[in-house]
C-alpha positions in Angstrom: 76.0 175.6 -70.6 78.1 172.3 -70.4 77.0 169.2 -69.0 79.8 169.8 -66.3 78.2 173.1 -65.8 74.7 171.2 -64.8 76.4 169.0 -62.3 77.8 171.8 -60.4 75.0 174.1 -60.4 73.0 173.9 -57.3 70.1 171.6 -57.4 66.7 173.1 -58.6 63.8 173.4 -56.3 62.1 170.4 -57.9 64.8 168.2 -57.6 65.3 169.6 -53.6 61.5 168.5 -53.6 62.0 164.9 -54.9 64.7 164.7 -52.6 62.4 165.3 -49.4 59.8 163.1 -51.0 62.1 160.2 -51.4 63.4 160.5 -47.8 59.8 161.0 -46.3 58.6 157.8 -48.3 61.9 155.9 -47.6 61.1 156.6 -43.5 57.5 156.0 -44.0 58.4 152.9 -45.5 60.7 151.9 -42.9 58.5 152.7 -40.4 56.1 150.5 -41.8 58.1 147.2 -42.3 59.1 148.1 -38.4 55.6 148.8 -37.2 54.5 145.7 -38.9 57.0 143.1 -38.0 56.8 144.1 -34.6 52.4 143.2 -34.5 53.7 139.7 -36.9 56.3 139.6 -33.7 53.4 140.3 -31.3 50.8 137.9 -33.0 53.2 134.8 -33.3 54.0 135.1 -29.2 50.1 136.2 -28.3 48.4 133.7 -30.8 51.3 130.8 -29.9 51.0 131.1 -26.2 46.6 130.7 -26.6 47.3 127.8 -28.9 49.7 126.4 -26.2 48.2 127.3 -22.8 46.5 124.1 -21.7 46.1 123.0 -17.7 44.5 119.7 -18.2 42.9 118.6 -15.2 40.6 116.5 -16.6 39.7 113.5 -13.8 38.5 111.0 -16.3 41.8 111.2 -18.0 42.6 106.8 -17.7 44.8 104.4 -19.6 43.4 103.0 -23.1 43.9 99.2 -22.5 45.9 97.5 -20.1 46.9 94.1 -20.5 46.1 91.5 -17.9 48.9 91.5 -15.0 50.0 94.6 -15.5 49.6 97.5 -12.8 47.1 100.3 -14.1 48.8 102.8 -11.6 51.9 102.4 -13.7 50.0 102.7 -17.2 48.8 105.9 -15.6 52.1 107.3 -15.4 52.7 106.7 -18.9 49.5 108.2 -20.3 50.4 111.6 -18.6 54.2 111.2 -19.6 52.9 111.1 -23.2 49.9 113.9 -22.7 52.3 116.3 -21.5 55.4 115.7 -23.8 53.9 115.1 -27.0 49.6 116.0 -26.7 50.0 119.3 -25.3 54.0 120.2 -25.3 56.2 120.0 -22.8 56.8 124.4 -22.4 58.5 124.3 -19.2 62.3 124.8 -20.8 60.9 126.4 -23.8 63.3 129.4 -24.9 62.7 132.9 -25.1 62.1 132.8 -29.1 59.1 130.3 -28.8 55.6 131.6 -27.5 55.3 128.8 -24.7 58.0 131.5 -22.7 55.0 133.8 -21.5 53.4 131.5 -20.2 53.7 130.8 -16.1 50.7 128.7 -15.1 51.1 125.9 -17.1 54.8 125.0 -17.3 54.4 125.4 -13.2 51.0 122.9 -13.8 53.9 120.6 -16.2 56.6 120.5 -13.4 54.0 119.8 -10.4 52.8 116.6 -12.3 56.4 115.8 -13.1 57.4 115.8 -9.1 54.5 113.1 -8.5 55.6 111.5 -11.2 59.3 111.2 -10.1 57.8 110.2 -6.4 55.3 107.4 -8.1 58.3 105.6 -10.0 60.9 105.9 -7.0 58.4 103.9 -4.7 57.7 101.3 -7.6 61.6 101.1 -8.0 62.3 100.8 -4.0 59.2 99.2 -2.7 56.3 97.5 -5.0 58.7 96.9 -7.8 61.1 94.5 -6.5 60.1 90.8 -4.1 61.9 92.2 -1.0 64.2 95.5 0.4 67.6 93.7 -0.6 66.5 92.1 -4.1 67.5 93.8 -7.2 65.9 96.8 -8.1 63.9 96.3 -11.6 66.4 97.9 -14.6 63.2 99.4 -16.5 61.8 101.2 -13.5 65.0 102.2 -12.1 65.5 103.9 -15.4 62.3 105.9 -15.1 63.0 107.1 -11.8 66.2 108.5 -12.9 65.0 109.9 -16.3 61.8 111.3 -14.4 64.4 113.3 -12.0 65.9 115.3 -14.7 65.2 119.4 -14.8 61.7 120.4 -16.3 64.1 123.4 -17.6 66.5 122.0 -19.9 66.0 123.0 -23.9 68.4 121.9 -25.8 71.4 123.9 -24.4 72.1 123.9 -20.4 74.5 127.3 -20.1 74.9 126.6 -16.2 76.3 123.0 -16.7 78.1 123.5 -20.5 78.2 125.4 -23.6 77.4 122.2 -25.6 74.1 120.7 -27.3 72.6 118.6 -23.7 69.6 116.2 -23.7 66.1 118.2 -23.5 63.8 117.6 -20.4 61.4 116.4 -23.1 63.7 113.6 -24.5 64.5 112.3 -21.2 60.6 111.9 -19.8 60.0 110.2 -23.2 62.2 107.4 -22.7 61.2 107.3 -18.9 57.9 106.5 -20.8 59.0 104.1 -22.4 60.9 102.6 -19.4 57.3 102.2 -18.1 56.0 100.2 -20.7 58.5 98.0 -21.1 57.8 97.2 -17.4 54.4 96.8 -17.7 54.8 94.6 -21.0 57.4 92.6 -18.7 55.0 92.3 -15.8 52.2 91.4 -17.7 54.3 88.2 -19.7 55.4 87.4 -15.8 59.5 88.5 -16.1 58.8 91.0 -13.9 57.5 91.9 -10.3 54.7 93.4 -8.4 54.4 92.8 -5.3 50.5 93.6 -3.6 51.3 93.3 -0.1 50.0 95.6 2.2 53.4 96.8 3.7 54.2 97.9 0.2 51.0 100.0 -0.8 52.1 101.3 3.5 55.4 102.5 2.5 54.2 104.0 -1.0 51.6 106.2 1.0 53.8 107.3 3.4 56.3 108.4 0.7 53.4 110.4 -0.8 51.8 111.7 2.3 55.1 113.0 3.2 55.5 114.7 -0.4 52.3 116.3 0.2 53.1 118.0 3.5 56.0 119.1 1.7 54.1 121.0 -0.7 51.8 122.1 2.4 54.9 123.7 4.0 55.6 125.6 0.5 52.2 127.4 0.5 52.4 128.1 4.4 55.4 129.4 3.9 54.6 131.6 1.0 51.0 132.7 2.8 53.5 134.0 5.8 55.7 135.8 3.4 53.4 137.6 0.9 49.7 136.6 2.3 47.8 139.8 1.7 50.1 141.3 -1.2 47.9 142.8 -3.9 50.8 142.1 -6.5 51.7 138.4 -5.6 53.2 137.2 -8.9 54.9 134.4 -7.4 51.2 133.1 -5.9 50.2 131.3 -9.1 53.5 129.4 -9.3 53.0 127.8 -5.8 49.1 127.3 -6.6 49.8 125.8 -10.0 53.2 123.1 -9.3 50.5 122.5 -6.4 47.8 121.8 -8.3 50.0 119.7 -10.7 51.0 117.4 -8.1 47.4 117.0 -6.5 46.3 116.2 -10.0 48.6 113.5 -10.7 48.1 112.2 -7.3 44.9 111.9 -7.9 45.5 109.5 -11.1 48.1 107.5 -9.9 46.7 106.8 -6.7 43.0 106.2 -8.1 44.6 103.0 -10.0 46.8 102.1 -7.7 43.9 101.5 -5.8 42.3 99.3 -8.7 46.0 97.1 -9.0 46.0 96.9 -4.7 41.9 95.7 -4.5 42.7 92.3 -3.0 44.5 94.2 -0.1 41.9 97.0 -0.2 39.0 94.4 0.0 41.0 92.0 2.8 41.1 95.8 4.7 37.9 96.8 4.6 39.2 99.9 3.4 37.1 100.5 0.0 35.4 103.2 1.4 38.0 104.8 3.2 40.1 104.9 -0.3 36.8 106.0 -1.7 36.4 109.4 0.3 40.8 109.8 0.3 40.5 109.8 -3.7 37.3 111.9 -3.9 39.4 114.4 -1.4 42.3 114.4 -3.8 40.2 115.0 -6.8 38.3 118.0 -5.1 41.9 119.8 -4.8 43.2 118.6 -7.9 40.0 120.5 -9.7 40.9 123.8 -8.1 41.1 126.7 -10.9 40.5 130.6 -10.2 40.4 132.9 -12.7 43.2 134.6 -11.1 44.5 133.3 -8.0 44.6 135.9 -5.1 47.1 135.9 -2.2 44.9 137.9 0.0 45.0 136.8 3.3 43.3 133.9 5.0 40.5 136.4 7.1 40.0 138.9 4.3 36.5 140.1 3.7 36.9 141.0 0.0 39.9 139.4 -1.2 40.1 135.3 -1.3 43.2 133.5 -0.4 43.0 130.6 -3.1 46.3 129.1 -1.3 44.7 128.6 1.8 41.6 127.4 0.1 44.4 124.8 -1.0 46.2 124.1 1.1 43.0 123.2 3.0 42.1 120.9 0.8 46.0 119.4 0.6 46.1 118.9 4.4 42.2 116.8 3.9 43.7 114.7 1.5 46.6 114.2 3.6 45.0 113.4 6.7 43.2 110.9 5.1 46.2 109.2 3.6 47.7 108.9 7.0 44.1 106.9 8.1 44.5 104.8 5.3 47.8 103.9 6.5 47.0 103.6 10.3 44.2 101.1 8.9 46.8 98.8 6.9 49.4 99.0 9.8 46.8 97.1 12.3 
């Protein structure tokens, strides 16, 4: 028999054999390279989201060094600028391809301290930063206000705005940090102002207390919507950008009350600021295992938001005596 011959004859049973055995091994091999890229996919997002995951709410957190002159509260702002953006990774706009996308608590955590953050440097801008209402607003805190307003969401593309590369929420809370210092390092060589008068620390509270009944509003709102819901996804978002902004309030105002002690001491008011910042730090410190929506007179289920909110409105209240006291 030709060689032609042996190509056209049908193949023997061995070679039908190999055949199957090639094919099983190539799907089994297939499989394989699927089944284990998919735990390396699995890993990178589990293990990168525990390595991320951090809801600092540490009350002792407090500025290094600040130079004489220069307003602590304002120093404060910067050190949790920098501790969010660069210490533990700013993961509120972080895409679907990094492992800081499953998480929810923190990036809600992130954006809450951002909020009080944005309200701190628009009263310094509008009130304590500048000598009277119609004076010039100071250029390097003006800057951080606006910087500190910009989306927590933005990666480096914005698809509801343009197509094109765009500035990353990071980026622009980093120079809004540096905006700050630049202010302090201004005020402390005297080229800039600070003005510790009582109507200004008024105004600033006011602002605030009125940003906390805001948030307030959000949970009573959300307890009359969903209060009771065993599945209340959306319950940790409300309790976490909460517990972001009670947090930072708690920092910012705790030195503002250092760089305002003249007027605190004039006042008589240490003790009053005493027990307002010990109320804020007792909500701020807040953390369930996993927060329940149940509602407010349930026997067996908790309703962390109303523990919360109870909490919030304290804090308030005692805001608003603070600022009854410096309006006599």
């Amino acid at each position: 028999m030709s060689d032609d011959d042996d190509l056209l004859s049908p193949p023997s049973l061995r070679q039908r054999l190999g055949l199957k055995l090639r094919a099983a091994l190539s799907v089994r091999a297939g499989a394989l390279v699927v089944g284990t890229l998919s735990v390396l996919i699995g890993l990178y997002y589990l293990l990168g989201a525990v390595w991320l995951d951090r809801i600092d709410d540490d009350l002792a957190l407090a500025p290094a060094a600040v130079p004489a002159g220069a307003s602590r509260a304002v120093a404060m702002a910067a050190v949790l600028v920098g501790r969010e953006t660069d210490i533990h990774f700013w993961v509120a706009n972080d895409p679907f391809f990094l492992p800081g996308s499953l998480l929810d608590n923190m990036p809600n955590f992130q954006q809450g301290i951002l909020a009080a953050l944005s309200r701190f440097a628009v009263e310094m801008t509008d009130q304590i930063g500048r000598t009277r209402g119609s004076s010039e607003a100071d250029p390097d805190l003006g800057q951080a206000a606006g910087l500190l307003k910009y989306s927590g969401t933005v990666w480096l593309f914005d698809t509801s705005v343009s197509w094109l590369p765009t500035v990353s929420s990071e980026k622009q809370y980093r120079a809004a940090r540096r905006a700050l210092l630049s202010y302090n390092e201004r005020l402390a060589a005297g080229k800039a102002t600070f003005e510790r008068r009582a109507d200004n620390l008024l105004a600033a509270l006011d602002r605030i207390a009125a940003d906390l009944g805001s948030a307030s509003a959000v949970i009573e709102r959300h307890l009359a919507e969903d209060a009771g819901s065993f599945l209340d996804w959306r319950a940790d978002d409300v309790f976490y950008n909460t517990k972001g902004r009670l947090y930072a309030y708690y920092l910012l105002l705790r030195e503002l009350g250092r760089d305002f002690a003249p007027v605190l001491a004039e006042r008589e008011m240490q003790a009053a600021w005493a027990q307002t910042i010990e109320g804020l730090g007792r909500a701020a410190v807040l953390r369930p295992w996993v927060v329940v929506n149940g509602a407010p007179d349930s026997q067996f289920l908790p309703s962390h938001l109303a523990a919360q909110g109870f909490y919030l409105l304290r804090a308030r209240t005692q805001l608003r005596e603070i600022t009854n006291i410096l309006q006599k």
